[in-house]
ZAMARGU-4260 file (C-alpha; in steps of 0.2 Angstrom, whole numbers, plus 5000, padded with zeros to 4 digits):
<rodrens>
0) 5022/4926/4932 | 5005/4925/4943 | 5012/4912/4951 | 5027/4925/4959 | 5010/4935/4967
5) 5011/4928/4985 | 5030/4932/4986 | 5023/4951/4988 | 5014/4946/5004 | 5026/4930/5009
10) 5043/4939/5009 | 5040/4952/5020 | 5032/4938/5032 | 5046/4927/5032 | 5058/4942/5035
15) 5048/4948/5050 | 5048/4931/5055 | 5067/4927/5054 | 5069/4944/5063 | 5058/4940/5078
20) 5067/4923/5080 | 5085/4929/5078 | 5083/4948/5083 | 5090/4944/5101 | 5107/4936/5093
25) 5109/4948/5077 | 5118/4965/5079 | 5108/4980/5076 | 5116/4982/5059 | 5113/4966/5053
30) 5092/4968/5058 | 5091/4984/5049 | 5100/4977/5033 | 5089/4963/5034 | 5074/4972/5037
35) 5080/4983/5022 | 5083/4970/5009 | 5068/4961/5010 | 5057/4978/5008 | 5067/4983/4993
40) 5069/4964/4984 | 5049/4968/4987 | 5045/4982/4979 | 5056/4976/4964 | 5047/4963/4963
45) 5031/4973/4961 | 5037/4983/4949 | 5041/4967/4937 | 5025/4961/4941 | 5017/4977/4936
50) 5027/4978/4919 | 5019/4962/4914 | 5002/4963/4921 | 4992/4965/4905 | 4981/4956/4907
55) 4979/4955/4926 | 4989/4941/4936 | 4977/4931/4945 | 4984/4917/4955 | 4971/4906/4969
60) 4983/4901/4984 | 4988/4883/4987 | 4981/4877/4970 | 4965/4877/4979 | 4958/4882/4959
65) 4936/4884/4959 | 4928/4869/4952 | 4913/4870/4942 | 4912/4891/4945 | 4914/4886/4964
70) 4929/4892/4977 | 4936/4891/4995 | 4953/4895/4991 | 4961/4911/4994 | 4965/4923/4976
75) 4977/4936/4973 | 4974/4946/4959 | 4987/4956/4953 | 4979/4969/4939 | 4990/4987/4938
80) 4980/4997/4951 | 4985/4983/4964 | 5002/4981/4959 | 5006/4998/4958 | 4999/5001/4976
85) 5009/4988/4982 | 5025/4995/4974 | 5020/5011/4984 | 5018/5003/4998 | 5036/4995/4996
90) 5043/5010/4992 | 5036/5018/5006 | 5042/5004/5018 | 5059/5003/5014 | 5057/5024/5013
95) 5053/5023/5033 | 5066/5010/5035 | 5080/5019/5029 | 5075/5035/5038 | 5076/5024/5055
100) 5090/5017/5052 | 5097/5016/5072 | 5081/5028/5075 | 5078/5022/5092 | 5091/5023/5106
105) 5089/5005/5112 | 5079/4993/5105 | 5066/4984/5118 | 5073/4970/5130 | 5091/4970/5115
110) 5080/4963/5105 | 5085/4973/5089 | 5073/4964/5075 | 5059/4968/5085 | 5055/4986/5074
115) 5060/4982/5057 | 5052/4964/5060 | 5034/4977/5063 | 5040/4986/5049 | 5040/4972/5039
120) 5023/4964/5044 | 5013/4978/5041 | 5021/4979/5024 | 5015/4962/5021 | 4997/4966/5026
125) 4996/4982/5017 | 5001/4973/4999 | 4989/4959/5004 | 4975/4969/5007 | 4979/4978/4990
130) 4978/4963/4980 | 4965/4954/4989 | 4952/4946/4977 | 4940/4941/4988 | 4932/4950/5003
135) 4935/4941/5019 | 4954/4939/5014 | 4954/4959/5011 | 4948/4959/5030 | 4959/4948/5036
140) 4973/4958/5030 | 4964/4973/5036 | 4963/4966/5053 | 4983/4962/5052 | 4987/4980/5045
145) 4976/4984/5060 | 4985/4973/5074 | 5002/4979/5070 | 4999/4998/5068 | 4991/4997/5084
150) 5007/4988/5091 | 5018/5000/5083 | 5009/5017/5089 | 5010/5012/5106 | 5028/5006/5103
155) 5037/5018/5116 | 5026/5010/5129 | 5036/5018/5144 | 5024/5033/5139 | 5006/5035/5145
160) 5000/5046/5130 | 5010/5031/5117 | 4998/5020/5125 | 4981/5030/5126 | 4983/5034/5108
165) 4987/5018/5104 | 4971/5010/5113 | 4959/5023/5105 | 4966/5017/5088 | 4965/5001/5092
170) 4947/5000/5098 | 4939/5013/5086 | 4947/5002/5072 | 4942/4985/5078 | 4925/4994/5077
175) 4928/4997/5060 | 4932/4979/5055 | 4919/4971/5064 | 4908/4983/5054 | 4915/4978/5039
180) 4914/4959/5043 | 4897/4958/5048 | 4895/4968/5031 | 4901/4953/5022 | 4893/4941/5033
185) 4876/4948/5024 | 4885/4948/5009 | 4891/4930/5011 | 4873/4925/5016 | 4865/4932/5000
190) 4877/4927/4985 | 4886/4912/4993 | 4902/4919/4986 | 4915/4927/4997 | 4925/4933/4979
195) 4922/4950/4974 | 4917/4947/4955 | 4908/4934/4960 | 4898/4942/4973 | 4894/4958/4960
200) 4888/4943/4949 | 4879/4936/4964 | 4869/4952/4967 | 4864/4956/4951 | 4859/4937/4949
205) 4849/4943/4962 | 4838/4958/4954 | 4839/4975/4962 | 4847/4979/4978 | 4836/4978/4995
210) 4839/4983/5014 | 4849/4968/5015 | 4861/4974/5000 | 4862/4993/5008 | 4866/4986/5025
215) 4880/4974/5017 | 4886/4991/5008 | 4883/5002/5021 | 4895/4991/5033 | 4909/4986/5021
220) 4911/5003/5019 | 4911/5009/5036 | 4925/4999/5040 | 4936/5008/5024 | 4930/5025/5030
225) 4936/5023/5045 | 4954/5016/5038 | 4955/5031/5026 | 4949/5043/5041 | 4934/5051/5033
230) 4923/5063/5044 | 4918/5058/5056 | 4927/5041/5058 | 4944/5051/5058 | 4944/5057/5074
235) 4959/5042/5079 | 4969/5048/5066 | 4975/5063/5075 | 4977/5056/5091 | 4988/5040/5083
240) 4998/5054/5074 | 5003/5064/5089 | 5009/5048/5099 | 5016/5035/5086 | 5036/5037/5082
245) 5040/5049/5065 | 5042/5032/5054 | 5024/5025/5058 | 5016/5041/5052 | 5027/5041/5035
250) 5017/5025/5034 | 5000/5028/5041 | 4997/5044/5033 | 5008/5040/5018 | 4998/5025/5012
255) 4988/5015/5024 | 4975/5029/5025 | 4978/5030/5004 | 4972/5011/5006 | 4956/5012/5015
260) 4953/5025/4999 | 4960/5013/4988 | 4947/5001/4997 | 4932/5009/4993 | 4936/5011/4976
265) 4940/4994/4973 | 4924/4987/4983 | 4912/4997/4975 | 4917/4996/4958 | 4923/4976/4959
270) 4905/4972/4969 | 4891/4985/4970 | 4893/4993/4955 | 4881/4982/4945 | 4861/4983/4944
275) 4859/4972/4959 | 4874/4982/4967 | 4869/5000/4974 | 4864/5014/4960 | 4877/5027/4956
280) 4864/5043/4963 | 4866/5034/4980 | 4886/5032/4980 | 4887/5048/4975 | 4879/5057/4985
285) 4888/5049/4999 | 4906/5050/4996 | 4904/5067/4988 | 4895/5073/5003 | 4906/5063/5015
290) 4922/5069/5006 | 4916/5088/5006 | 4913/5087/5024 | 4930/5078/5026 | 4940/5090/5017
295) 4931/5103/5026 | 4935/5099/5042 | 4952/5095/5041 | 4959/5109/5032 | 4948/5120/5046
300) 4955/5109/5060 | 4974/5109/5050 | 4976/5129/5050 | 4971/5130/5069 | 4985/5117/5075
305) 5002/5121/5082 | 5007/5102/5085 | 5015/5100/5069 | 5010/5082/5071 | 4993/5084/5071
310) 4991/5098/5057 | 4999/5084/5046 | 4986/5071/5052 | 4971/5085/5046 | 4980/5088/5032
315) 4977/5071/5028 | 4959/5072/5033 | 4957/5084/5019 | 4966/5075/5006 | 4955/5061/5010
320) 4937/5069/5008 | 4946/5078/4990 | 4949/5058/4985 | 4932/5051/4990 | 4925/5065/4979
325) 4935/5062/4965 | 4929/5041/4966 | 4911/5048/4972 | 4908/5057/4954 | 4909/5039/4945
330) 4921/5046/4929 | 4933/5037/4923 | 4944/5055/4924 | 4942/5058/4939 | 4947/5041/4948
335) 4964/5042/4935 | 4965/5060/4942 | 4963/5054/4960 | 4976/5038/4959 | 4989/5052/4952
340) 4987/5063/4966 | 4986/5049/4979 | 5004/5043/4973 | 5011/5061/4974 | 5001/5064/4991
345) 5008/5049/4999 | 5029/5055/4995 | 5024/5072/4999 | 5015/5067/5016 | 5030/5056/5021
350) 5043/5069/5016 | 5034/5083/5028 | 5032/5069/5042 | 5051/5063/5039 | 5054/5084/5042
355) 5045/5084/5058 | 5053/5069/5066 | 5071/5078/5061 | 5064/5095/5070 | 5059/5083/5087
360) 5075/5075/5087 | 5085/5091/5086 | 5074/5102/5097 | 5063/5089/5106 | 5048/5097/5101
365) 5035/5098/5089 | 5027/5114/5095 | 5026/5129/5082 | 5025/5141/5094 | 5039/5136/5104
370) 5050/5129/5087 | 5048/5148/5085 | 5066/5155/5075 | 5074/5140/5081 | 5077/5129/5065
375) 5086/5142/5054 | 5102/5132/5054 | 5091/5118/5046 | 5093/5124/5031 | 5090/5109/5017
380) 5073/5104/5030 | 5067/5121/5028 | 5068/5119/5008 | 5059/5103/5009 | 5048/5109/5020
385) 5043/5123/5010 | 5044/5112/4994 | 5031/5099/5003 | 5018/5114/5007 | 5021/5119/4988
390) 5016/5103/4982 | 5001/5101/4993 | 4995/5117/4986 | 4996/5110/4969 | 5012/5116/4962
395) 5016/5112/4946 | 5025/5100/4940 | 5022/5089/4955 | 5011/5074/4952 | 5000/5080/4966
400) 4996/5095/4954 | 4993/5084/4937 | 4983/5072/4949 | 4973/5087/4956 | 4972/5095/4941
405) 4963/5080/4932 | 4952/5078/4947 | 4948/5094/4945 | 4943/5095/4928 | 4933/5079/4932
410) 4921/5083/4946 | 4919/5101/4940 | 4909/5115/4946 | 4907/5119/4965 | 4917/5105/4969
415) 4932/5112/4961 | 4932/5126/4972 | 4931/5113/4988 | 4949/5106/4980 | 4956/5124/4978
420) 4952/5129/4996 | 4956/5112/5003 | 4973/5111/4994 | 4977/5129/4996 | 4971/5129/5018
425) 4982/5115/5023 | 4998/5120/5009 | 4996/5137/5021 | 4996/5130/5036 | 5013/5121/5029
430) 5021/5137/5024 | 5016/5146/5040 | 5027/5135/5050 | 5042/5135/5038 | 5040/5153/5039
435) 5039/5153/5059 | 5050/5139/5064 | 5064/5138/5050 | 5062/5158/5046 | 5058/5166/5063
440) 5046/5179/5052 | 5035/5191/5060 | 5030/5190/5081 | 5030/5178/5091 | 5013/5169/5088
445) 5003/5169/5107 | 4998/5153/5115 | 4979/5147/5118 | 4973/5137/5132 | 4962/5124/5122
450) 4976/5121/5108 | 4988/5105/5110 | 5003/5113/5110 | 5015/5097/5108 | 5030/5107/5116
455) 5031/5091/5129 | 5037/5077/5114 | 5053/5070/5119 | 5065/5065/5106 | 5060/5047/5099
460) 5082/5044/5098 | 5083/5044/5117 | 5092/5062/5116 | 5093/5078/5109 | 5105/5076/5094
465) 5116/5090/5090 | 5117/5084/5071 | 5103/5076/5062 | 5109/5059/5052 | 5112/5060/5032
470) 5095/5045/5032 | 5086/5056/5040 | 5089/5070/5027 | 5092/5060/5011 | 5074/5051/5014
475) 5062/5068/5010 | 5073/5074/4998 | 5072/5057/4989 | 5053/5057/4991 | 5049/5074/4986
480) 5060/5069/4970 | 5049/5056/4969 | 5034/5066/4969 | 5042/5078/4957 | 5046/5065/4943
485) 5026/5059/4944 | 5021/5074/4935 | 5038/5075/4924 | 5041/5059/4918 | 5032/5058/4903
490) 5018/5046/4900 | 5018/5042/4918 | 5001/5048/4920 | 4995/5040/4904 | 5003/5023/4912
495) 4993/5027/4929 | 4977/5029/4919 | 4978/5015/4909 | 4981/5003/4925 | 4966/5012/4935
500) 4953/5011/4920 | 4959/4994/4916 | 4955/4987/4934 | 4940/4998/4939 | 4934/5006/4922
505) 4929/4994/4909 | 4945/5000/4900 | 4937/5017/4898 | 4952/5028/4887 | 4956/5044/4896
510) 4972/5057/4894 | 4980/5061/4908 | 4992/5077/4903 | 4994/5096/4905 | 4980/5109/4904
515) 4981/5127/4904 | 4966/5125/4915 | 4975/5114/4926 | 4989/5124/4928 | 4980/5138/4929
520) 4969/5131/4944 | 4986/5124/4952 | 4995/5141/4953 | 4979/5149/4961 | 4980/5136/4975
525) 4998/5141/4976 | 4996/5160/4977 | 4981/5157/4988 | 4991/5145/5001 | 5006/5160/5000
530) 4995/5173/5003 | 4984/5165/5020 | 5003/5158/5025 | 5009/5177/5024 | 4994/5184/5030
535) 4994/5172/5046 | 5011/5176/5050 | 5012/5194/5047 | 4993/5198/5054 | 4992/5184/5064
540) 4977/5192/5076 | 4967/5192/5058 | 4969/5173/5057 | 4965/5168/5075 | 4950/5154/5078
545) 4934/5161/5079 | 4921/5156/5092 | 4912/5147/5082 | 4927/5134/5078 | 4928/5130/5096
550) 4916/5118/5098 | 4922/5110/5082 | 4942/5109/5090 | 4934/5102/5106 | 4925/5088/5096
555) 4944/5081/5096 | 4942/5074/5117 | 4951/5062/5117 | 4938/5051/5126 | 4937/5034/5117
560) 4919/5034/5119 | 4916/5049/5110 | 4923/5041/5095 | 4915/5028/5096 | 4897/5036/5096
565) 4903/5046/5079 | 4908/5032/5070 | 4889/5027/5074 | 4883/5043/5070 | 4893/5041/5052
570) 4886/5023/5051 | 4868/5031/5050 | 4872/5045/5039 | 4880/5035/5026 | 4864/5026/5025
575) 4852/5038/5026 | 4864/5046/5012 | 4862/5030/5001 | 4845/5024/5003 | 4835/5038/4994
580) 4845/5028/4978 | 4841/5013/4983 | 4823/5008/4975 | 4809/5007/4989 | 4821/5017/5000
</rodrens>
């Protein structure tokens, strides 16, 4: 079966390719049926790989097999944490797909392949960069997940802000790669190997890590940080959010954010994790710091938005520095705990994201204040939107909860309470708009001059539709479902536990099931999300940004520059944050 590997990253190619060459002569109907069949013949495939990947697939490219323990091919390696990311990422695709199905108005120049054809590639990059074996492959399909999400944030080109947002992705990413590739340029020059389990043997081969090691480390990781929008390389995220079209965010938020998590995991634990890799003190520090600061940040910055848009992307923010503290604390619990939640996070994400794009179409706007009461014949939205914010909190039986839950457990102490505020700030600031825009309860909330209001969108299907499509409503429901059976099915969470721990864990043996703790832990986050939801909508003078905030809101310019100096200023604190583990430093 290893030799079926490639197909995960080749179909989706050859799709995108047939559609850019036929897309002027095909009908719509047949472009979108297209693009919809090779996603889903995709993620099938994943999921028979998965069921037979013990022990893990490995398959080297061309044939080009090492000889005498040396390599230049290109290997793939297909063990159950890769397989069953690319199986999300498939699941998500064909998820987007389905939800723009005759999204657009008109596609550019008639040439109706040229969006599912997009789709499609950054599908083939994203499961290529999650089965990547060696480094410089993972950075090439990096760059191309790159490429086509900047294409496909700017795709409605006719507008300036599309553009703008578009370019600050596009540069503050490219940034983050060539971090990341000068980082395995040292890497390269130390071992030799451009593999990853090579490269950890290389290292150790080599005795203790030095300032050459920490600056390999320090770069590699830059580069995922800034994929996964840590603080402070996230600052594009929101931005990207704001201007890219409804389906692209169910992506970029749903799993290619997920992935530069998924990255860091993979690298440290694959190369640096050894004696001649970087101590476990120094990595901790760093993502647990990093992730606090993250989660911080973004539910702060989340509760303060009224662009529904951008309160998602902070959302996200947060969920990112809660997973980069679950991988930070090095325990096998807590990375089984973090791989559940981030499988339950990414439906959940893309079912709130699917909701908001249904409320711009309808209203042409993405404005709480002005979606004020306007929504209440959205009935089924309103359910999900309510049921999203639920799950965010931590509801049980959702797979986020069990995830969140074990994570929890794992990390422990002071940082437990981080993933009860985090969890239950952004859930609220969910549930406040469902209560606003879907309820119309209590005033109308007032306006601010610094906040981005997002009352300006146009509708991304050309026109205001009087009646939202049955895709467009089946595809959160479907997901939340999803999200929903995570935490139901049983054994699901063992299954999740046993793929993580077998690629990244030595085969550690770890439970992942129900707690009283757990549950106990979720329905606080619940009742505490309900209660600052309430309180900001009933009270809402007691829940307005203080002037300390301020500053912190207008740390999101907008100026391309700005960005770029923070991703610098993030470079130099992860180092300084992982040298005082490194011996010497």
């Amino acid at each position: 079966m290893h030799h079926l590997l490639p197909l995960l990253v080749v179909l989706p190619l050859l799709g995108a390719a047939v559609l850019v060459a036929a897309g002027r002569r095909l009908p719509r109907f047949a472009a979108e049926t297209t693009a919809c069949a090779v996603c889903a013949g995709t993620a099938v495939l994943a999921l028979i790989l998965l069921a037979g990947s013990s022990p893990p697939l490995v398959e080297w490219v061309g044939g080009w097999r090492p000889v005498d323990g040396e390599s230049v091919g290109v290997v793939l390696v297909g063990d159950g944490a890769a397989l069953g990311t690319a199986a999300l990422v498939s699941w998500l695709t064909l998820s987007a797909l389905v939800y723009s199905w005759r999204y657009f108005e008109e596609p550019p120049s008639g040439h109706a392949g040229s969006f599912p054809a997009l789709m499609l590639v950054f599908q083939g990059a994203m499961c290529g960069f999650a089965l990547a074996g060696d480094l410089f492959n993972a950075f090439v399909f990096f760059e191309l997940m790159s490429v086509v999400a900047y294409a496909l944030t700017g795709y409605r080109i006719d507008e300036a802000k599309a553009v703008q947002g578009a370019l600050t992705f596009g540069v503050v990413n490219s940034l983050g790669a060539y971090a990341m590739l000068m980082g395995i340029g040292l890497l390269y020059a130390r071992t030799g190997e451009l593999t990853m389990t090579k490269i950890g043997r290389g290292l150790d081969a080599h005795g203790g890590p030095d300032a050459l090691v920490l600056a390999g480390f320090v770069l590699v990781l830059t580069g995922l940080l800034v994929k996964a929008a840590a603080v402070p390389f996230h600052f594009w995220l929101p931005d990207a959010h704001a201007v890219a079209p409804t389906p692209v965010c169910m992506l970029m938020s749903g799993v290619m954010v997920e992935l530069g998590a998924y990255g860091v995991w993979r690298v440290y634990t694959t190369v640096f994790s050894g004696p001649g890799g970087i101590p476990a003190a120094g990595l901790t520090r760093a993502l647990v710091v990093l992730g606090t600061l993250s989660a911080a940040t973004g539910a702060l910055m989340c509760w303060y938005q009224r662009h529904i848009k951008r309160l998602l992307a902070y959302s996200t923010v947060a969920h990112t520095g809660l997973f980069l503290i679950g991988i930070g604390v090095l325990a096998p619990e807590a990375d089984d705990g973090v791989a559940l939640y981030l499988l339950g996070h990414a439906c959940v994400k893309a079912a709130l994201f699917a909701c908001t794009g249904a409320l711009l179409d309808r209203f042409g706007s993405v404005d709480e204040h002005a979606l004020y009461g306007r929504a209440g014949a959205l009935r089924g939205f309103a359910v999900m939107f309510a049921v999203g914010g639920l799950a965010l909190a931590g509801l049980p039986p959702f797979g986020t909860a069990l995830g969140k839950a074990t994570a929890e457990e794992a990390v422990g102490g002071p940082l437990t309470v981080v993933y009860v505020l985090a969890s239950a700030i952004t859930a609220g600031a969910v549930l406040r708009v469902t209560a606003r825009v879907f309820l119309g309860l209590g005033p109308r909330p007032e306006d601010a001059d610094f906040e981005t209001s997002g009352s300006d969108e146009q509708p991304e299907t050309g026109r205001i539709l009087g009646r939202i499509p049955d895709s467009m409503t089946a595809v959160p429901a479907v997901l939340l479902a999803t999200a929903l059976a995570m935490g139901v099915v049983p054994g699901f969470g063992a299954l999740v536990a046993r793929a993580v721990n077998e690629a990244g864990s030595g085969g550690a043996q770890v439970s992942v099931h129900w707690t009283p703790h757990g549950v106990l832990l979720g329905l606080l986050s619940v009742l505490l999300a309900v209660a600052l939801a309430a309180l900001a909508v009933t009270r809402p003078h007691r829940v307005t940004a203080p002037g300390w905030a301020s500053p912190l809101r207008r740390l999101q310019s907008g100026h391309v520059g700005d960005y770029v100096a923070w991703l610098l200023v993030g470079a130099t604190v992860l180092g300084a944050l992982v040298l005082p583990g490194v011996p010497g430093g």
